[in-house]
N, C-alpha and C positions, 0 to 999 in steps of 0.2 A: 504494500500500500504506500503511494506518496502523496502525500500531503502539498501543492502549490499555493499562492497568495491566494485564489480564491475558488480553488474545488479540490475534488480528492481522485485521485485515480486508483483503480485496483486492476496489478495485472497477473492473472493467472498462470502459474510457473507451467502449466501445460499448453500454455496457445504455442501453435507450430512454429508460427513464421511474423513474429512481430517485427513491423518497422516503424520508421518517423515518423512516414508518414499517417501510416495507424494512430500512433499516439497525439500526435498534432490533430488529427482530426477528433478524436475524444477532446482533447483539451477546448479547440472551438468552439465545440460546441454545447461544452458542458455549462456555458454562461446563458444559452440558449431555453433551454431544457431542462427537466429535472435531473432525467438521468438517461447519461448515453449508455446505450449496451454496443458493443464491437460483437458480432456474432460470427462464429467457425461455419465455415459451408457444412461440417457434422454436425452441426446443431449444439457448440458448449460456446460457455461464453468465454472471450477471449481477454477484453476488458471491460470494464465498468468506471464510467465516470459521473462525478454529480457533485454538488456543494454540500447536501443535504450528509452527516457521516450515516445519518440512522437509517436513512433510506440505503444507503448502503449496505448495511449489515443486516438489514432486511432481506433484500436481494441474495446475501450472501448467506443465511438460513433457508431460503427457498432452494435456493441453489443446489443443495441436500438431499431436496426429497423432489424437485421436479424438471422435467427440461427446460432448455431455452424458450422454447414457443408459450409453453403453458405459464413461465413466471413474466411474460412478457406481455400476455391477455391479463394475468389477472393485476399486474399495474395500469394500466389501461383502465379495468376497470374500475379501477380509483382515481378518476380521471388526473392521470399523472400524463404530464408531458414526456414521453418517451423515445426517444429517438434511436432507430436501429443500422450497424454499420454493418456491412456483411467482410468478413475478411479474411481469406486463408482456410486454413483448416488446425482446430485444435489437438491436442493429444491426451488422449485420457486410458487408452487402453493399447494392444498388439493392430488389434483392428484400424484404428486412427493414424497409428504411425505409417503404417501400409498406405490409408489414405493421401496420408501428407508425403509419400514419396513418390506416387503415383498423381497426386494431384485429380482426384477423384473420388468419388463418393462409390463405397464399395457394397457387394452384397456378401453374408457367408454362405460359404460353399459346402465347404470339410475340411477337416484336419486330419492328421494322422502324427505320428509321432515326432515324421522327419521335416514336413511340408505341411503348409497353412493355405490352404484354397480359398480366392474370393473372386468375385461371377461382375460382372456388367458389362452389357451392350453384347454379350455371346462371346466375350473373349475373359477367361482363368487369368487370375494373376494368383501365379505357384510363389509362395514366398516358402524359402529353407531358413530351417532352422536346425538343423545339425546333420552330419552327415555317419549313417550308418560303415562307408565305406571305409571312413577317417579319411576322407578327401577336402574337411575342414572349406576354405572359402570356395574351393573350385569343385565342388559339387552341383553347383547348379549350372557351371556351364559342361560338366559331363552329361549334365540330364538333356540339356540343350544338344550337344553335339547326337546323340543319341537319336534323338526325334528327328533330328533333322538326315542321320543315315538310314532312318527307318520310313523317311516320307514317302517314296516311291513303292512302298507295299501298301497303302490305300488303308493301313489296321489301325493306325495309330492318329491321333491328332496332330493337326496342322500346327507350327510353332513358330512365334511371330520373332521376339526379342531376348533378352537375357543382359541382367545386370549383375557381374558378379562379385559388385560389393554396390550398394545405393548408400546415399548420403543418410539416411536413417536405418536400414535393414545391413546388418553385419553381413549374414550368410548370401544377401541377393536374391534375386528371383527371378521368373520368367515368365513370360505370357502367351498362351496359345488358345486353338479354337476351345468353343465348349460344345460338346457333343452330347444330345440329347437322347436319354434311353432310361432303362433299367439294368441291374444287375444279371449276370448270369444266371436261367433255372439249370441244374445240373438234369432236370429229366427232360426239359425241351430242348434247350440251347448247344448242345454238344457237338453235332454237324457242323455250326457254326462258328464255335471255338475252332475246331478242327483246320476250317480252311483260314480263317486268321491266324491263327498259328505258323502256318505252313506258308501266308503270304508272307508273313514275317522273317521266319526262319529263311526262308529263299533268297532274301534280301542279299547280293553280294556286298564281301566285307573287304574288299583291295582300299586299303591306307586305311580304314579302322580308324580313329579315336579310342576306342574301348579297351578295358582291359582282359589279354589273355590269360585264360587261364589255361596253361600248358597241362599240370594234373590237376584236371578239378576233382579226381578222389582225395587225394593229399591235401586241399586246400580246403575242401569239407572237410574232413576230419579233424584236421585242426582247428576246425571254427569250433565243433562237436566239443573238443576238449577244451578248449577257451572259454566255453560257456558252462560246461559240466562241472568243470575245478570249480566254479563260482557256487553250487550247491553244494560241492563233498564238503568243502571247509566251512557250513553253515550248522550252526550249533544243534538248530529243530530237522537237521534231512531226515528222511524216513529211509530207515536202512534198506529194507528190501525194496525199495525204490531204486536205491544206490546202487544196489546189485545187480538188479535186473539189467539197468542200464549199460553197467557198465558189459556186463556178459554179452548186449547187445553191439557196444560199440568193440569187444573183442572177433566178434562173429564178421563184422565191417571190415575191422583193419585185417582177419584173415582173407577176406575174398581179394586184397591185393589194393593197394594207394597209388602206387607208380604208374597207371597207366595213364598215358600220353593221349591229349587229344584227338580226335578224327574227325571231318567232314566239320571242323568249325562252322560257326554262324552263330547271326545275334541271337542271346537268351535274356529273358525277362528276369529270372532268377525267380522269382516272387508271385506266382500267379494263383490267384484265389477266383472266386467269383465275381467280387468285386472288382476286379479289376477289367472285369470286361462292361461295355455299357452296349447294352442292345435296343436300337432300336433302327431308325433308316436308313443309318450307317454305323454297322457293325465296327467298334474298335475298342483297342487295348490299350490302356492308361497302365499311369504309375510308374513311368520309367526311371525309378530314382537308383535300382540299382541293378544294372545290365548289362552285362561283360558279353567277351566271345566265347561261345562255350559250343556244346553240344545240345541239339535237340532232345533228345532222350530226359538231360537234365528238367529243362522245361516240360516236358511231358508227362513227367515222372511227379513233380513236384504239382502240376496242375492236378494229378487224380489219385496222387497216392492218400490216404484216411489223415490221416492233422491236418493236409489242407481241406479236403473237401467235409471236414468233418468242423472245421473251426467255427465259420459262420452259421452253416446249417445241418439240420440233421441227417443229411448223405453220407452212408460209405458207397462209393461205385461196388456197384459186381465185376465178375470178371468180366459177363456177355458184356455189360456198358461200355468197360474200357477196351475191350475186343472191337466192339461197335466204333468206338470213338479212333482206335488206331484204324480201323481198316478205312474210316474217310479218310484220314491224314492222309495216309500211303499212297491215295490218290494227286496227291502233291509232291511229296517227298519220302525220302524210304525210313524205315525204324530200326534199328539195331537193335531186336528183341531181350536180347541177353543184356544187354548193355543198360537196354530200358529197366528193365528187372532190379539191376543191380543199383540203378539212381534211386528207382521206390525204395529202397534199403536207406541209401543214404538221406535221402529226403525223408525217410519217417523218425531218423534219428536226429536230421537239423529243428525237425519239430518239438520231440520228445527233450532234447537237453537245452532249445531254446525255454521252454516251458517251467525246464527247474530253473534256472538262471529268473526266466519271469517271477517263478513261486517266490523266491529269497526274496526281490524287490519289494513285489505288493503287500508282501507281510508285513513289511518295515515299515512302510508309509501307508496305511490306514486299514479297515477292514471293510474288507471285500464280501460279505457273505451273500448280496446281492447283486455280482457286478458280474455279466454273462462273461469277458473274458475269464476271471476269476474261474467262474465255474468251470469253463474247459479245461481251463489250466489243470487243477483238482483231476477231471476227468482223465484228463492225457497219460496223469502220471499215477492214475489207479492199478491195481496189480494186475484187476480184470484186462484192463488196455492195453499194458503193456505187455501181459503176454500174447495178448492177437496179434499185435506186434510182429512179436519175438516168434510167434509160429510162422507166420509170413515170411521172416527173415530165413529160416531152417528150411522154407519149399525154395525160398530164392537161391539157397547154396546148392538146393537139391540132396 
């Protein structure tokens, strides 16, 4: 608050973008009027000026429990002179800062852990916020480079720009089309996966961006163990939990780590249901973490039981995923053995990602109501994990 020879200003430590000449215009005209309001195109107030101090602190208890608009009607209705500046954009929240570096009024979209979706005029503004890869600032122009090697397969959204650091936003972000649809059904939509997969996959990778994974057994499994060690050393594990897992991730490191990749091409890494949006143009989101790998990987992870079991209550059958390989194949070929052996590894980046989850959400509040929660629980039940673990025994044969 300052106090001049003959009015008082009050400037909000969250307005975005205060200048001179914002404040010079309060000050003119606060000899005018009772009280000037400077208002945020988000609707906060920016400044407040007026002679009156009470009417000030009035405003300034309203300010508490109402918006811009509604404390600005009900001066008004005390017939108070009030005069309103419209200026910038305030900051009061993730949301607003986004605003004020985009210089737009945003909608929410989604979140998820690594990225913050916000929607207007049909085009995503993806802002990051950490990166799973440890690719720290330059993860979002991987995500960028990505979309953009994947434009010519028709699967993915169109991607306009990429900031990989903004003057408010640390991590950056990027803006592409928004594509209207629903999530995958796993009993209708599967045909449909299939050939967006396989447009994807077909995608040539000559000069690549991405990163290879030369053994991506080896580099699974060491994720497996990175995350696992995070539960053995936790004081509450449940032993035969521990066990099983690990008996599971001995059965993995026996079927072999060293082998070398074949028939590279781009993989999603991460495909759930969600990730796909269906509607009059079938495509595949999420590309926050996508290397050169193998399709099997991707296909494997798309229909093996943690993923298709996480959001909803689906496990594939075998006909389903039988059904589901034999569209693919009509695109590109499957390395059935190979496939086999990624459901292995992909039920295990599920199951020791899950302990690694359990340890967190315990720490920081309780969950007894919270559906990830619940799977979590579920994943690492004995019943589960040994469907698992007999799955893994027909995979070694």
């Amino acid at each position: 608050m300052v106090r001049t020879l003959n009015h008082i200003l009050v400037f909000f430590s969250d307005i975005g973008d205060l200048s001179e000449e914002a404040i010079r215009n309060s000050q003119d005209l606060a000899s005018c009027f009772d009280i000037v309001i400077t208002k945020t195109e988000n609707n906060f107030i920016g400044i407040l000026s007026s002679k009156d101090l009470r009417l000030i602190n009035e405003v300034l208890s309203l300010e508490k429990k109402y918006d811009t608009d509604k404390i600005i009607s009900m001066l008004k209705e005390k017939n108070l002179r009030v005069k309103v500046l419209e200026k910038g954009f305030g900051v009061r929240d993730f949301k607003s800062l986004v605003e004020l570096e985009y210089r737009k009024k945003l909608n929410d979209l989604g979140f998820g852990e690594y990225n913050i979706n916000f929607l207007r005029d049909n085009i995503v503004y993806r802002v990051n916020i950490s990166s799973q890869m440890g690719l720290g600032k330059n993860q979002i122009k991987y995500e960028y480079d990505a979309l953009k090697e994947l434009e010519d397969s028709g699967a993915t959204p169109k991607v306009f720009s990429f900031k990989k650091e903004g003057k408010f936003l640390k991590y950056g972000s990027l803006t592409m089309e928004y594509v209207e649809g629903r999530p995958l059904d796993y009993d209708r939509d599967m045909k449909v996966a299939a050939r967006l997969l396989s447009s994807i996959h077909n995608v040539k990778i000559e000069n690549s961006k991405l990163i290879y994974a030369e053994k991506p057994f080896l580099d699974m499994y060491k994720e497996f163990i990175n995350m696992f060690d995070y539960y053995r050393k936790w004081e509450n594990k449940d032993k035969n939990t521990e066990q099983t897992i690990l008996e599971m991730l001995d059965i993995a490191k026996k079927s072999g780590l060293d082998e070398k990749i074949e028939n590279p091409c781009i993989i999603n890494t991460e495909l759930n249901n969600r990730n796909f949006i269906i509607g009059d143009r079938p495509t595949v989101i999420d590309w926050e973490k996508p290397i050169i790998g193998e399709c099997e990987q991707d296909l494997a992870h798309f229909t093996v039981p943690t993923t298709t079991n996480w959001k909803t209550d689906k496990i594939l059958s075998e006909k389903e995923i039988e059904d589901f390989l034999y569209e693919y194949e009509k695109f590109r070929h499957v390395d059935r053995k190979k496939y086999r052996k990624y459901l292995m590894f992909n039920s295990l980046r599920g199951i020791t990602w899950c302990a690694m989850a359990n340890v967190e959400y315990s720490k920081v509040r309780s969950l007894s109501n919270n559906d990830t929660y619940d799977k979590i629980k579920l994943f690492l039940s004995n019943d589960y994990l040994k469907m698992l673990k007999e799955k893994f025994y027909k995979i070694m044969g």
